[in-house]
MDAnalysis code that builds the backbone (N, CA, C; Angstrom):
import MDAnalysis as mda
import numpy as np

u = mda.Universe.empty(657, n_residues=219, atom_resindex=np.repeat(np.arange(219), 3), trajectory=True)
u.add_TopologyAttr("name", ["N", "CA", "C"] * 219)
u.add_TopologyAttr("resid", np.arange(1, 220))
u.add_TopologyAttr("resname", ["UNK", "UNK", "UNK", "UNK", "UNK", "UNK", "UNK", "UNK", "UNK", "UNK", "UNK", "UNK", "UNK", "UNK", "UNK", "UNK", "UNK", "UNK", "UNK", "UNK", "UNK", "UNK", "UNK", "UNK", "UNK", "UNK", "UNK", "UNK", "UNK", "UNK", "UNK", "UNK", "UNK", "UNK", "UNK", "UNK", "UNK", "UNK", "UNK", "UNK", "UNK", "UNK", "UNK", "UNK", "UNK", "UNK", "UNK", "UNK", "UNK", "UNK", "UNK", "UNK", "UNK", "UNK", "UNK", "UNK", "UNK", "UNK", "UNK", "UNK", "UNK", "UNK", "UNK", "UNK", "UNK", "UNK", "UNK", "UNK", "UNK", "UNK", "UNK", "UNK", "UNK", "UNK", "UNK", "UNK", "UNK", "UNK", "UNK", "UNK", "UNK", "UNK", "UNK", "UNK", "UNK", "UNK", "UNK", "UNK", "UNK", "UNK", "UNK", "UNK", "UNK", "UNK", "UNK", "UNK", "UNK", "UNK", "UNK", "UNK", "UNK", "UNK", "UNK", "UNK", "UNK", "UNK", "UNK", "UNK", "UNK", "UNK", "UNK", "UNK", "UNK", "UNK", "UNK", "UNK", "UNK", "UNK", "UNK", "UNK", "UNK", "UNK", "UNK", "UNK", "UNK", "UNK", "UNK", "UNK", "UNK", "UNK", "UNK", "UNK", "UNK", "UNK", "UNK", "UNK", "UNK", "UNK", "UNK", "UNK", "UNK", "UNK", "UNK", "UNK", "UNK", "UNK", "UNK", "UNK", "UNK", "UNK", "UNK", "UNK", "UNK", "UNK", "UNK", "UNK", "UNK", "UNK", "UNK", "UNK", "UNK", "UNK", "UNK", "UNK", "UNK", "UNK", "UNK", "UNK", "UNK", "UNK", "UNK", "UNK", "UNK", "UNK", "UNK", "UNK", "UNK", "UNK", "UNK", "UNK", "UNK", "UNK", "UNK", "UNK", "UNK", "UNK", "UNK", "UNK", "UNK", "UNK", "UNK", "UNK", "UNK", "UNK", "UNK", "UNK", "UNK", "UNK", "UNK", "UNK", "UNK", "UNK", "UNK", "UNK", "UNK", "UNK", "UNK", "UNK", "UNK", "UNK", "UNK", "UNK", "UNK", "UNK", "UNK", "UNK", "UNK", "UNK", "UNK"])
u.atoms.positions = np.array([
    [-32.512, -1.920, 29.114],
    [-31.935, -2.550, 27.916],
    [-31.667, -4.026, 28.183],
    [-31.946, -5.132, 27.206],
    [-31.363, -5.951, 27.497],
    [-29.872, -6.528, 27.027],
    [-29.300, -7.558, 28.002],
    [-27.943, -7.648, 27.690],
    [-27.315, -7.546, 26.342],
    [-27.946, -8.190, 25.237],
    [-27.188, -7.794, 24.040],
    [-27.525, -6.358, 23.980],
    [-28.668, -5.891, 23.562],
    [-28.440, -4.214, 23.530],
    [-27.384, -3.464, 24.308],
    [-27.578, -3.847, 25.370],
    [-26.475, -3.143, 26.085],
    [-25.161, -2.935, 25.910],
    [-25.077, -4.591, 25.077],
    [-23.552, -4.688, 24.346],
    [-23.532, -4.063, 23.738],
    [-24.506, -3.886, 22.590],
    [-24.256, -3.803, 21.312],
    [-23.903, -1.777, 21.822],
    [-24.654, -1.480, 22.398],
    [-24.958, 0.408, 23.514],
    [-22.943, 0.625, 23.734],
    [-22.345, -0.177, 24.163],
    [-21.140, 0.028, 24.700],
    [-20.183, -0.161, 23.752],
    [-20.306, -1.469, 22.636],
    [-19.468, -1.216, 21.641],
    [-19.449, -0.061, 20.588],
    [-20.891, 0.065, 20.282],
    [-21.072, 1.741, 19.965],
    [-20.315, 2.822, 20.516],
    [-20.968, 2.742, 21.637],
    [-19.694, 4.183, 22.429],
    [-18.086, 3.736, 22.668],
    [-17.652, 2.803, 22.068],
    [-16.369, 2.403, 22.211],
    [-15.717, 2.741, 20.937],
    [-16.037, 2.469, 19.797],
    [-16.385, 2.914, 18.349],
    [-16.415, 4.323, 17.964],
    [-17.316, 4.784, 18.524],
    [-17.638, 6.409, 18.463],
    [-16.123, 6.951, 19.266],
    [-16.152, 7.364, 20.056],
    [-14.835, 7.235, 20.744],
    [-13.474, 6.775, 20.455],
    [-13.481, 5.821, 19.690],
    [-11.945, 5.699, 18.653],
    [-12.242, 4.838, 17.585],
    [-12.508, 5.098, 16.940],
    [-12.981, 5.083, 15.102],
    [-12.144, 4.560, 14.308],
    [-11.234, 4.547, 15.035],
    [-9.596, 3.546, 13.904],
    [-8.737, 3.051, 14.475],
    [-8.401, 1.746, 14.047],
    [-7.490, 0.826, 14.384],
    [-6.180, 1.853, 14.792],
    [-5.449, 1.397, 15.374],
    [-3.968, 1.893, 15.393],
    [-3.351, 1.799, 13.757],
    [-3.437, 1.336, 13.211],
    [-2.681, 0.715, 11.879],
    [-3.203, 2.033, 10.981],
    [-4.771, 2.453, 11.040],
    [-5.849, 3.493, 10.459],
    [-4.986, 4.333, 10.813],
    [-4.937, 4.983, 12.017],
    [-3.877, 5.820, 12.279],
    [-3.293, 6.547, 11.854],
    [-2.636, 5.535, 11.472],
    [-1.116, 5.933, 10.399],
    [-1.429, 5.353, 8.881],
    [-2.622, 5.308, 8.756],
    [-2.560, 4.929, 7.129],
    [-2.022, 4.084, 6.397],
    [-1.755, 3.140, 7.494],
    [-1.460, 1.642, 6.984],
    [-2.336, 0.965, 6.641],
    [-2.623, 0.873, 5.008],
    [-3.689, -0.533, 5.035],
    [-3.345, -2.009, 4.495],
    [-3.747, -2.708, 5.715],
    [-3.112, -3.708, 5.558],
    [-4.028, -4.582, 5.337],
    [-5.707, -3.911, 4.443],
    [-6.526, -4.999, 3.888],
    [-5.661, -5.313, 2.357],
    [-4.596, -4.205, 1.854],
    [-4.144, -4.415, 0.621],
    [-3.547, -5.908, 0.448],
    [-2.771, -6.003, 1.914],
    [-1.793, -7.700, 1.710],
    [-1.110, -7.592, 0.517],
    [-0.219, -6.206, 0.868],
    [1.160, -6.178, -0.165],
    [2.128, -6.208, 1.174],
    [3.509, -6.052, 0.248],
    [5.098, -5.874, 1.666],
    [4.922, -4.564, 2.430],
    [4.582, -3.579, 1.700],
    [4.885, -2.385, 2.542],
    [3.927, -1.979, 4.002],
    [2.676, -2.164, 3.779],
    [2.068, -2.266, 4.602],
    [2.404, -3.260, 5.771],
    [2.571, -4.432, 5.301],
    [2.734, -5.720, 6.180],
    [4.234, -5.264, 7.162],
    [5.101, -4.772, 6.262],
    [6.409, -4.393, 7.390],
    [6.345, -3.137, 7.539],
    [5.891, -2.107, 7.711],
    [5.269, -0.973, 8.122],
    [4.690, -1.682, 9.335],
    [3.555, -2.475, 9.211],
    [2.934, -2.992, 10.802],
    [3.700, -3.556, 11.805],
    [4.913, -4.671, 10.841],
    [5.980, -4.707, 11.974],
    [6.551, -4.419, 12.952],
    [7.306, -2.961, 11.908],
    [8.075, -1.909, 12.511],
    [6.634, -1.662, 13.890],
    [5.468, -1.212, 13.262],
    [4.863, -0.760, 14.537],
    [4.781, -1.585, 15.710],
    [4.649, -3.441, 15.688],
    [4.472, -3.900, 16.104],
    [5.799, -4.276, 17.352],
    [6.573, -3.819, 16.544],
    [7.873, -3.914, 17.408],
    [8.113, -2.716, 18.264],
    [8.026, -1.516, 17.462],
    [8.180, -0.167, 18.512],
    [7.190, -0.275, 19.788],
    [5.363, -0.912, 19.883],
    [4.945, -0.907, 20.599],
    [4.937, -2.294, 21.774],
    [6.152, -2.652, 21.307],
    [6.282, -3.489, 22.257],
    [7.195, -3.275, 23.693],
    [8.069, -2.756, 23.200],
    [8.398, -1.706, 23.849],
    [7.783, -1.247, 25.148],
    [8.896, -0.882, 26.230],
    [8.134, -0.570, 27.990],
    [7.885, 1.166, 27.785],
    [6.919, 1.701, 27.014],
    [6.629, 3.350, 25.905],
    [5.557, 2.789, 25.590],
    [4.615, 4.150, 25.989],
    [3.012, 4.448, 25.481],
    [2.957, 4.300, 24.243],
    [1.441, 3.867, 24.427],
    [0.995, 3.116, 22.860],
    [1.168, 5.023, 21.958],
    [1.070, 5.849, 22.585],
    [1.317, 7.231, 21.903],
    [2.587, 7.427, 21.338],
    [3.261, 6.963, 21.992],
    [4.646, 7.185, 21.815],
    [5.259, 6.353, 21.023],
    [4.897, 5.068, 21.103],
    [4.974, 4.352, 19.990],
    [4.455, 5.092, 18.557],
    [3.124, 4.940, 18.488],
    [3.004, 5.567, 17.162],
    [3.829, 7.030, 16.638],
    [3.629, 7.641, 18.000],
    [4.991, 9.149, 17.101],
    [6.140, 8.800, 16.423],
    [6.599, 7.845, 17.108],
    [7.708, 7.364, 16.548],
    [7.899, 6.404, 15.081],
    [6.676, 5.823, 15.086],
    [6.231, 5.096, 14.241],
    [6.112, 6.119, 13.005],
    [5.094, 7.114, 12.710],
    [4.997, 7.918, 12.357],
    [6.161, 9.034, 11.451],
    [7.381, 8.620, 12.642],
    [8.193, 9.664, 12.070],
    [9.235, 8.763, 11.415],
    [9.398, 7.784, 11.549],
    [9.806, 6.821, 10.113],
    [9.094, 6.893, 9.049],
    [8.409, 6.361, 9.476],
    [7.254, 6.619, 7.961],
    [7.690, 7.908, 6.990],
    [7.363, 8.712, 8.187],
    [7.427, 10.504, 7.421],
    [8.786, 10.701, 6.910],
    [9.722, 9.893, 7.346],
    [10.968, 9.990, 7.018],
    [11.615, 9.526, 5.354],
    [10.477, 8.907, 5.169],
    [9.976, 8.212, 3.624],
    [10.749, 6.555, 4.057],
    [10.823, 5.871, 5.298],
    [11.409, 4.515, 5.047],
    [10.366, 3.346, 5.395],
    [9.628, 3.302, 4.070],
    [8.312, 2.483, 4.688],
    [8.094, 1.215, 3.699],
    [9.704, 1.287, 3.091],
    [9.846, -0.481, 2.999],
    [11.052, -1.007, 3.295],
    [11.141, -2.294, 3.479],
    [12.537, -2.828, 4.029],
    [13.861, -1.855, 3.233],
    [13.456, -2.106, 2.068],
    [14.863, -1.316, 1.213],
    [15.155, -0.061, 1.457],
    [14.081, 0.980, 1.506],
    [14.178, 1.977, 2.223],
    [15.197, 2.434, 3.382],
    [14.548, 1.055, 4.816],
    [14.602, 0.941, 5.976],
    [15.913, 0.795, 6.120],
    [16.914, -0.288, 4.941],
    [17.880, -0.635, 5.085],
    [18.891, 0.422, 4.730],
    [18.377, 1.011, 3.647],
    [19.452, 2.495, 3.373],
    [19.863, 3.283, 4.137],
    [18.962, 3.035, 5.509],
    [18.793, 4.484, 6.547],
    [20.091, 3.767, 7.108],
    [21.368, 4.900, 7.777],
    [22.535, 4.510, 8.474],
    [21.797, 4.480, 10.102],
    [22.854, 3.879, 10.755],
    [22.526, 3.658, 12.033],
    [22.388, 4.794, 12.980],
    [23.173, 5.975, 12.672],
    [23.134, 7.310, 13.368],
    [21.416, 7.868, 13.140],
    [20.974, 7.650, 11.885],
    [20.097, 8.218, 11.383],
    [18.987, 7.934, 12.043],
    [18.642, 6.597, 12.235],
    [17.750, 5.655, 12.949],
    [17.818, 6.246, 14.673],
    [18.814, 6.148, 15.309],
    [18.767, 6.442, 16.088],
    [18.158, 7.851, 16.418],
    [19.129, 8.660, 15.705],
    [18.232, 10.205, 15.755],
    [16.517, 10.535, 15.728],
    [16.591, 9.833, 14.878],
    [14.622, 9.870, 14.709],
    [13.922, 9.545, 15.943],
    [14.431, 7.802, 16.383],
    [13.958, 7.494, 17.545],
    [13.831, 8.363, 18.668],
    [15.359, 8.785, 19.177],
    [15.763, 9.742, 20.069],
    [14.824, 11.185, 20.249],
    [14.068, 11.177, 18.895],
    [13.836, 12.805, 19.005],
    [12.557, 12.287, 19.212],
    [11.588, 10.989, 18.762],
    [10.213, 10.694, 19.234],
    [10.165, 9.820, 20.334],
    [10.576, 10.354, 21.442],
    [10.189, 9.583, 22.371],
    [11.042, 8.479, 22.891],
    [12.049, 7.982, 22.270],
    [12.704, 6.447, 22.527],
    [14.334, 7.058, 23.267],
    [14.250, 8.054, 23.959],
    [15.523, 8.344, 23.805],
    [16.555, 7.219, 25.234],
    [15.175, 6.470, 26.072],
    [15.864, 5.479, 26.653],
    [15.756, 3.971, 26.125],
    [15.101, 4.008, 24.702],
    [15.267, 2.542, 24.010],
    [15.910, 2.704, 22.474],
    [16.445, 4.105, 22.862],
    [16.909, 4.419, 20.637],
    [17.685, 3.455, 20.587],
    [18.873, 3.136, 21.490],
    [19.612, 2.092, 20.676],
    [19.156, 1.036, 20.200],
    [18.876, 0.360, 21.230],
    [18.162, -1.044, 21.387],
    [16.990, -1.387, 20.156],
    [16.250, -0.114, 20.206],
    [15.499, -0.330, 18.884],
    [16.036, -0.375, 17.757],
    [16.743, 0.370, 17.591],
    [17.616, 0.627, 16.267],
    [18.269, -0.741, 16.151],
    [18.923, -1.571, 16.707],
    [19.727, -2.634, 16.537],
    [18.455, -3.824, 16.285],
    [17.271, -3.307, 16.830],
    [15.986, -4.494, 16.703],
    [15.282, -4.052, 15.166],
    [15.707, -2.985, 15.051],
    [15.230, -2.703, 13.479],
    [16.304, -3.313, 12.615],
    [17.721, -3.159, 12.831],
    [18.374, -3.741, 11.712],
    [18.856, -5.561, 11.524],
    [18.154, -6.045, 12.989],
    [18.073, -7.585, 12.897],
    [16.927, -7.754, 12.190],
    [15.492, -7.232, 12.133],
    [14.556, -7.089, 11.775],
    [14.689, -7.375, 9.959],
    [15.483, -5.891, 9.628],
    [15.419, -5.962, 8.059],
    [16.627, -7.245, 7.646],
    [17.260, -7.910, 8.427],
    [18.422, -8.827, 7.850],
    [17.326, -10.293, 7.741],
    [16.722, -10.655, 8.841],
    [16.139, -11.725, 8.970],
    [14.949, -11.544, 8.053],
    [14.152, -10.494, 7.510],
    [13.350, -9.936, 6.585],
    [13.928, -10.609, 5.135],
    [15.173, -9.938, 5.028],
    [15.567, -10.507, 3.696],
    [16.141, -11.451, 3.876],
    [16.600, -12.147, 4.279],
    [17.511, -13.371, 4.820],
    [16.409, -14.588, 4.099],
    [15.304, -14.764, 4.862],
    [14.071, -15.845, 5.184],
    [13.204, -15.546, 4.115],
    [12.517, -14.367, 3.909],
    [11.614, -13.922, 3.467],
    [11.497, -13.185, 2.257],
    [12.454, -12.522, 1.564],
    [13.063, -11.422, 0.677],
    [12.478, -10.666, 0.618],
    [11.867, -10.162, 1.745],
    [11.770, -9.143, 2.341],
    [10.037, -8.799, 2.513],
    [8.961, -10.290, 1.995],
    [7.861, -9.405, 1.930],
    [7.269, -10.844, 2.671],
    [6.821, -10.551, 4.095],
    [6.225, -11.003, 5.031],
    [4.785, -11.997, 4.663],
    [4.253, -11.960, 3.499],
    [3.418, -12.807, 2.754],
    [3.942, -14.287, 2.932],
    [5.387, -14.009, 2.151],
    [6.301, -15.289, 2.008],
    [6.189, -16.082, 4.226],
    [6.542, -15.516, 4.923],
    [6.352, -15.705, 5.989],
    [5.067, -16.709, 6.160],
    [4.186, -16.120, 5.679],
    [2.790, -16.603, 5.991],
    [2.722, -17.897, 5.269],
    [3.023, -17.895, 3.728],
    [3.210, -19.146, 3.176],
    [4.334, -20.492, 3.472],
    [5.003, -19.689, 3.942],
    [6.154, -21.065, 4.468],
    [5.606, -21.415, 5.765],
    [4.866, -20.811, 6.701],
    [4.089, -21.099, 7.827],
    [3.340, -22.048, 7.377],
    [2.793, -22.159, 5.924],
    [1.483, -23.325, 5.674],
    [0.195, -22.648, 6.252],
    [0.520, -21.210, 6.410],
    [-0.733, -20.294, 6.657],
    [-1.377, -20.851, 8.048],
    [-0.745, -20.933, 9.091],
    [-0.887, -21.977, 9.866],
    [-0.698, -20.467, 11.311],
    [-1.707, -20.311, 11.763],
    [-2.006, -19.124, 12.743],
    [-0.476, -19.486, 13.775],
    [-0.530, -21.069, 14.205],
    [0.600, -20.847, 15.569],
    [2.287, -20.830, 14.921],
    [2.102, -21.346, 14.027],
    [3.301, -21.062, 13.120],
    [3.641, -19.738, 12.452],
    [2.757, -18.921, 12.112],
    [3.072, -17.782, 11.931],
    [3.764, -16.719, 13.331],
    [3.183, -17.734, 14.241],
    [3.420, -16.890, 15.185],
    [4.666, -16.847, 15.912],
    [5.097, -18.100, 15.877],
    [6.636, -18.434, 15.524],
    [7.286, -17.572, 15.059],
    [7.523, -17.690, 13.870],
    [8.103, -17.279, 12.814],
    [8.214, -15.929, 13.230],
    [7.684, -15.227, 13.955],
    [7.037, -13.744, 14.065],
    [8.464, -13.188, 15.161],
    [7.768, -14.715, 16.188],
    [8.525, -13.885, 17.108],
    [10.132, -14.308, 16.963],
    [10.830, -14.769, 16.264],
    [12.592, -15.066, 15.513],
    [12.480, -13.706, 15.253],
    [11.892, -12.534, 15.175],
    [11.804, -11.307, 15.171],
    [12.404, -10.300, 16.398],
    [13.797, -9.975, 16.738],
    [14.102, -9.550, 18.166],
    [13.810, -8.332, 18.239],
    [12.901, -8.403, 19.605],
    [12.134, -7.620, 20.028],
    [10.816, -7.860, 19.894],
    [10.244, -8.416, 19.466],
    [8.758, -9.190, 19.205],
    [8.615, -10.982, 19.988],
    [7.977, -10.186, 21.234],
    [7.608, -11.241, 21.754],
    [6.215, -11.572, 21.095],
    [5.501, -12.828, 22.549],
    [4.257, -12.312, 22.970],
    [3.037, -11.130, 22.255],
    [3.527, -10.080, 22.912],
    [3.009, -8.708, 23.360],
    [3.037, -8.474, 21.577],
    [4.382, -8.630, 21.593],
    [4.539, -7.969, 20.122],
    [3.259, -8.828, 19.013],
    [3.525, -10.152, 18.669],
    [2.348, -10.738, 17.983],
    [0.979, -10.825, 17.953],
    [0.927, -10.525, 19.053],
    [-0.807, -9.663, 19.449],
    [-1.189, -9.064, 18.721],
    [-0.170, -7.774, 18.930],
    [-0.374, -6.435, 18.373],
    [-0.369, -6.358, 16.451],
    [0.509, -7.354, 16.290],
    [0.166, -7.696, 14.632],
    [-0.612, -8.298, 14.247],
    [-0.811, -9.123, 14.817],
    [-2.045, -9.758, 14.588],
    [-3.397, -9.980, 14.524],
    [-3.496, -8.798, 15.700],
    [-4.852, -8.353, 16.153],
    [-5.008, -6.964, 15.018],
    [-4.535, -6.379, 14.010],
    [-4.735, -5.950, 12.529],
    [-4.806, -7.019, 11.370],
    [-3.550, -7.903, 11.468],
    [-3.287, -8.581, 10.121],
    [-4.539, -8.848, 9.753],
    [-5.554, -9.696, 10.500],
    [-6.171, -10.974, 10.688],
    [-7.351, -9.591, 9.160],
    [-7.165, -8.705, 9.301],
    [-8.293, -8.016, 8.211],
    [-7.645, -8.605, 6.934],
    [-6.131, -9.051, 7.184],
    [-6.093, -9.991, 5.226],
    [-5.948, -11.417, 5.414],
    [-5.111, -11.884, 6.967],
    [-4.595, -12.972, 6.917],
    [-5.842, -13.853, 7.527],
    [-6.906, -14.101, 6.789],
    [-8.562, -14.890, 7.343],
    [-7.711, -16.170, 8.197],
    [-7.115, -16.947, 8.416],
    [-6.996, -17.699, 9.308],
    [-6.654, -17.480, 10.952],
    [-6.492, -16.061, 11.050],
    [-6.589, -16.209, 12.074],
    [-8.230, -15.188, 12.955],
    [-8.940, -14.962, 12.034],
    [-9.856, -14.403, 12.344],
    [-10.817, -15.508, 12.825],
    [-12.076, -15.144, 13.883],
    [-11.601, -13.982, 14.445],
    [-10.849, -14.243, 15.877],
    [-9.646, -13.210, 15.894],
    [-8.571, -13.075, 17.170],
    [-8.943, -11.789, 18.125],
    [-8.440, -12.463, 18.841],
    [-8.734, -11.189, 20.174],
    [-7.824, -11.593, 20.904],
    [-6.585, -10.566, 20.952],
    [-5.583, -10.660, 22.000],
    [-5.761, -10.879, 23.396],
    [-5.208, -10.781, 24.229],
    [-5.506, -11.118, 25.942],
    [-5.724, -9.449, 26.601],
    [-4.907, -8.534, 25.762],
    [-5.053, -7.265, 26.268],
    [-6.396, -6.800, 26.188],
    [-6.602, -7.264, 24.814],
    [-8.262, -6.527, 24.512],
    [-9.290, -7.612, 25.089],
    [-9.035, -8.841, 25.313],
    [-9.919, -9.282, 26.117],
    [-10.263, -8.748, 27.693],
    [-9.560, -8.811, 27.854],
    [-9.318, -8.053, 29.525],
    [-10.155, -6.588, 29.427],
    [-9.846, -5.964, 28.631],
    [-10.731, -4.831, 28.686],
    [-12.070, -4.875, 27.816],
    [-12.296, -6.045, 27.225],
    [-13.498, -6.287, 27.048],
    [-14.617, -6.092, 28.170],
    [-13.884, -7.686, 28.772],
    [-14.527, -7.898, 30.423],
    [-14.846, -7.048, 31.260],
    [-14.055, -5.849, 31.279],
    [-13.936, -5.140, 32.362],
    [-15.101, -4.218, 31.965],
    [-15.603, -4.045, 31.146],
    [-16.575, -3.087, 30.130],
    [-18.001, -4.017, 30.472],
    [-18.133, -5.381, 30.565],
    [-18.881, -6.345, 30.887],
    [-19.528, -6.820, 28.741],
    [-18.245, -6.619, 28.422],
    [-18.424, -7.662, 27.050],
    [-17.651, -8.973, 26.975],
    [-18.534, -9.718, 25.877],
    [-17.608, -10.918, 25.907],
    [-16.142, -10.586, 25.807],
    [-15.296, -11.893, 25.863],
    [-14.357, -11.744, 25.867],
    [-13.266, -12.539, 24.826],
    [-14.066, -13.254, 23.532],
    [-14.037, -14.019, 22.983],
    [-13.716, -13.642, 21.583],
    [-12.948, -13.567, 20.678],
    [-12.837, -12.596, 19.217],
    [-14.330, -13.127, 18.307],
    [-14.859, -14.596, 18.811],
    [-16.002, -14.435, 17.660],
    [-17.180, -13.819, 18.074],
    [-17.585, -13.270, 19.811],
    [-18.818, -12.777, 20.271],
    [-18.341, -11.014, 19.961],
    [-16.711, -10.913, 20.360],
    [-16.679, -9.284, 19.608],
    [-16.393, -8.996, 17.644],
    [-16.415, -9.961, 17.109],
    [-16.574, -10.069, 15.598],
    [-18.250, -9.408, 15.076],
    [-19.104, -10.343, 16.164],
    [-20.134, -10.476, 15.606],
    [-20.818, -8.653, 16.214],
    [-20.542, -8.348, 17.156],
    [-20.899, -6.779, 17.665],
    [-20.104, -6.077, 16.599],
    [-19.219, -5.793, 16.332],
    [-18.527, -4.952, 15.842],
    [-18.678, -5.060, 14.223],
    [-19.206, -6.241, 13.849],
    [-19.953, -5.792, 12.517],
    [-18.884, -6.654, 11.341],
    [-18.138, -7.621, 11.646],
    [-17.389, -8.415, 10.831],
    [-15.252, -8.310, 10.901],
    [-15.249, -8.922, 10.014],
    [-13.647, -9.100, 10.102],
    [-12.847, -7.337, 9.889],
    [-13.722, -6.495, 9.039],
    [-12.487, -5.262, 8.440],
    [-12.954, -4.559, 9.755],
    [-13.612, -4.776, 10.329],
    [-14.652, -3.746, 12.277],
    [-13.826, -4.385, 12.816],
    [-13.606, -5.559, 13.400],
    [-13.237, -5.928, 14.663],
    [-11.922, -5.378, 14.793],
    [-10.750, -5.445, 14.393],
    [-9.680, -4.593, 14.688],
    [-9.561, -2.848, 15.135],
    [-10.816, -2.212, 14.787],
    [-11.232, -1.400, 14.888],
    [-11.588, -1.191, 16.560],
    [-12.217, -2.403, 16.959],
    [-13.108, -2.464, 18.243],
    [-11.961, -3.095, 19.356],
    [-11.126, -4.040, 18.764],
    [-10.100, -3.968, 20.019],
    [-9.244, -3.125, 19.775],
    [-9.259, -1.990, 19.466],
    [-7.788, -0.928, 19.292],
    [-8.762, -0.474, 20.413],
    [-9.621, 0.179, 20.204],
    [-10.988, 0.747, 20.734],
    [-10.775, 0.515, 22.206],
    [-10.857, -0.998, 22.314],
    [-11.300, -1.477, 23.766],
    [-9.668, -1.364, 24.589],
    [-8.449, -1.750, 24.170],
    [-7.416, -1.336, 24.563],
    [-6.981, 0.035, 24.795],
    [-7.652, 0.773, 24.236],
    [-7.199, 1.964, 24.098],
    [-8.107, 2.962, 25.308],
    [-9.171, 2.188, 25.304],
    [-10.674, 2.438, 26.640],
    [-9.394, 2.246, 27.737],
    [-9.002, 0.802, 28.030],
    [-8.222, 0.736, 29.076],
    [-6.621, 1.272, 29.525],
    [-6.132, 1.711, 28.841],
    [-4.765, 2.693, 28.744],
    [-5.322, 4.225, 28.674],
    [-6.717, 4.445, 28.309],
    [-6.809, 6.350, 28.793],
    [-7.536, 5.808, 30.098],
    [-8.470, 4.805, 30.793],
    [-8.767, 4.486, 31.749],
    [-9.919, 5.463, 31.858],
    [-10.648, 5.324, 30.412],
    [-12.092, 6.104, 30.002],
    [-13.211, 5.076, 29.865],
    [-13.169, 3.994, 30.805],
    [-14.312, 2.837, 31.170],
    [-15.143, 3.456, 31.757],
    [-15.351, 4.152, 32.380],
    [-16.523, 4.851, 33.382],
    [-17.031, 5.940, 32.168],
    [-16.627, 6.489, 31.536],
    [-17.045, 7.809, 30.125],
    [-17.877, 6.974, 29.123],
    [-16.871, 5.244, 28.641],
    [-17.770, 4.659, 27.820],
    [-19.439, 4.074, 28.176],
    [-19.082, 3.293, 29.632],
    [-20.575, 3.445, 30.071],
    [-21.080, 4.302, 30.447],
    [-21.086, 5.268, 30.802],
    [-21.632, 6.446, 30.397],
    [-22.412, 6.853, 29.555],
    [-21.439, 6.905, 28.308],
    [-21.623, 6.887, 27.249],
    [-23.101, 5.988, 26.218],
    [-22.738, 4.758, 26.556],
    [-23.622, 3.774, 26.466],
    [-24.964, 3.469, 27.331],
    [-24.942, 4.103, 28.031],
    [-26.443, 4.125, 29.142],
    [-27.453, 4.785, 28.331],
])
């Protein structure tokens, strides 16, 4: 094969192998670019920031959701015992507090700045990728790590920052022997609503530590 085939052979079996974004997942779509979705990804973006498997994150993620609190107003009704309990029972039972107190700075600074729908965020940024990113992380508990992880979904509504490729999914690009660049994995993976698809994919290759299965796979 030659080198692009080969790419193109491995992003296939990377694809085949996990077929949906993290955000897909859970049935967040956040090509809509309404509030609920957008702080729905938050919340996720914050639980998986967190020193807890990207699994464990989403259970937990998940069981808010299921809990029916999947908009700020919702989020804010829930009492603090309540929050905690949920956490506690998916997985967080050595970060329930801490999260819980990062969820209710979360929904204050939400409505405080924003009134509550993360769009507004983007527009007072001036739609401006490093400024959003700012803004992101005045979010406690959302570093770094955390804006990655939102971002490396948003970018399917928010076009200025496409195309992005976090440092996590670059790294396991490389290690796969693909570029490492968000516009050489844009262009494999088949455009802006794919590529989020392909670094959940490629992160997710390197946390089951199924790099040797994907080439494999791809041979």
């Amino acid at each position: 094969m030659t080198a692009r085939a080969s790419e193109t052979a491995i992003v296939k079996a990377v694809l085949d192998r996990y077929p949906r974004s993290y955000a897909q997942m859970l049935g967040i779509d956040l090509g809509k670019n309404t509030p609920a979705p957008l702080f729905q990804w938050l919340v996720c973006a914050l639980l998986m920031s967190a020193r807890i498997s990207a699994d464990k994150a989403q259970e937990a993620a998940k069981a808010l959701f299921d809990a029916g609190w999947t908009t700020p107003d919702k989020m804010a009704a829930t009492s603090w015992e309540e929050r905690v309990k949920v956490l506690n029972e998916n997985g967080y039972a050595r970060y329930d507090e801490s999260t819980a107190r990062y969820l209710v700075d979360t929904l204050d600074l939400l409505d405080k700045n924003y009134g509550g729908d993360l769009r507004r965020l983007r527009d007072d940024a001036g739609r401006s990728p490093s400024e959003e990113r700012k803004r992101l992380k005045d979010f406690k508990g959302i570093g770094e790590t955390g804006a990655d992880i939102f971002f490396r979904e948003v970018q399917r509504a928010w076009e200025e920052h496409y195309p992005f490729c976090d440092a996590r999914a670059a790294k396991a690009a490389e290690s796969l022997g693909l570029p490492a660049d968000g516009e050489s994995l844009a262009e494999l993976a088949g455009g802006r609503q794919a590529l989020p698809r392909l670094l959940t994919g490629l992160v997710r290759t390197d946390l089951d530590k199924a790099k040797d299965d994907i080439l494999m796979a791809a041979a």
